[in-house]
SEDREN-42327 format. One line per 3 residues: number of its first residue (from 1); for each residue z, y, x of C-alpha. Coordinates in Angstrom, 2 decimals, m for minus. Each point is the difference from the previous one (the first is absolute). Layout:
N
NUM	Z:Y:X; ...
END
This chain:
111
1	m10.11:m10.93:11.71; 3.24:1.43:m0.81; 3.11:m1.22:1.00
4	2.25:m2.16:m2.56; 3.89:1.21:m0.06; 2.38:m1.03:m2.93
7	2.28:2.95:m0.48; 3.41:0.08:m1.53; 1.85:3.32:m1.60
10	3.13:0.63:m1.74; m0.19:1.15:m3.44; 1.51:3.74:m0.46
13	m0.60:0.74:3.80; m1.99:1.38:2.28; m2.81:m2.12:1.74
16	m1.62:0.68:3.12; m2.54:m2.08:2.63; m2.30:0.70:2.43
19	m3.13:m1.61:0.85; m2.11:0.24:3.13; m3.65:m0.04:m0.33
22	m2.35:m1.31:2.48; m3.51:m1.18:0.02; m1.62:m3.27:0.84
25	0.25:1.12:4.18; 3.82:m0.09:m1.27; m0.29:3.96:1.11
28	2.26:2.81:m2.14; m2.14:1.41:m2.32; m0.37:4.14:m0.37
31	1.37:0.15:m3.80; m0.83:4.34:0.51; m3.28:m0.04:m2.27
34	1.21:m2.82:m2.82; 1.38:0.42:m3.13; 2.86:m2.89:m0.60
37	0.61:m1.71:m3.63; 2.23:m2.52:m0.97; 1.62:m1.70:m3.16
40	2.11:m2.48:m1.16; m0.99:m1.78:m3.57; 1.97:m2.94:m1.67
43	m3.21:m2.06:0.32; m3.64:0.65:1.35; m1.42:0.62:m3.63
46	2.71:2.34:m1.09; m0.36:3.38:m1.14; 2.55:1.68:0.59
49	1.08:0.61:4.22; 2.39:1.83:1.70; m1.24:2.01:2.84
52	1.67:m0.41:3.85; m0.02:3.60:1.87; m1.84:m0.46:2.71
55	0.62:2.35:3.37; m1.26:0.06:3.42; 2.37:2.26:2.22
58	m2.15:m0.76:3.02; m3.40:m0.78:m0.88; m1.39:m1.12:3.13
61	2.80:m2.64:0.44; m1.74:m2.40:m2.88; 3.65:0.03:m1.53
64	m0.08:0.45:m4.20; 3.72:0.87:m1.51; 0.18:m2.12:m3.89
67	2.53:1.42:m1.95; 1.28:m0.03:m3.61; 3.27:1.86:m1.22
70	2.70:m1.23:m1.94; m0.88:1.38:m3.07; m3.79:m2.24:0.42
73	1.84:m3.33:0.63; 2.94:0.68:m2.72; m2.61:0.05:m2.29
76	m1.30:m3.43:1.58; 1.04:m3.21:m2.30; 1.20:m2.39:3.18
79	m2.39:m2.80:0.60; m3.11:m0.62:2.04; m3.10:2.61:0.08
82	m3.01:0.36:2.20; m1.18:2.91:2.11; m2.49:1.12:2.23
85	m0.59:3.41:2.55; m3.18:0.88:0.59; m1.58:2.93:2.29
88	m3.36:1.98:m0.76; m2.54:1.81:1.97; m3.46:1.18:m0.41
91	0.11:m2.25:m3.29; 0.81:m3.04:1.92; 2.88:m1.63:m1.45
94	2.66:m2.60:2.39; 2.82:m1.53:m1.28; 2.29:m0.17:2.69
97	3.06:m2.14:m1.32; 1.06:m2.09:m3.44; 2.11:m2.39:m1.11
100	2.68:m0.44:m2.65; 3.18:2.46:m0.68; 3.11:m1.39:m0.97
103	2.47:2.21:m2.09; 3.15:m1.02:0.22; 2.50:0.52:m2.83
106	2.22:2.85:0.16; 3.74:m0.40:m0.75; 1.57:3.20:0.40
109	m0.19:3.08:m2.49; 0.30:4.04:0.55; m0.70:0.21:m3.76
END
């Protein structure tokens, strides 16, 4: 069962979490053999998404890096969304965390 995290990010930056994945024993999971996936949609049935980045410096550590530039949540209308990340291996799929994204209005302007 994945875990549920509301997340909040500032429209026109740069966003960045990490998550920790463990299994039922509560033990760090080995992320070396799975393939990560994640996106963010304005509700469950939409069609369009925007896609996190999804690294793993350290594999072994269970620790997943979600990112999304500035340039992915500039083009974000402010407002509530929901996401999920999920991890795959040998065609098993897990989603490991979801919840709802906040954008929060930008104010300030380069352009």
């Amino acid at each position: 069962m994945a875990i549920y995290a509301n997340l909040t990010v500032d429209q026109g930056s740069d966003f960045s979490s990490v998550v920790t994945v463990t299994d039922s024993d509560d033990q760090l999971v080995d992320l070396t053999n799975y393939t990560r996936v994640g996106q963010i949609r304005k509700t469950y049935t939409s069609s369009t998404a925007v896609d996190f980045v999804i690294t793993s410096n350290t594999p072994t550590n269970g620790e997943l890096t979600i990112t999304l530039t500035a340039a992915q949540t500039a083009s974000m209308k402010p407002g509530r969304y929901v996401y999920d990340v999920e991890i795959v291996s040998g065609g098993v799929v897990t989603r490991v965390v979801e919840g709802q994204l906040e954008v929060t209005p930008r104010v300030t302007r380069t352009s």
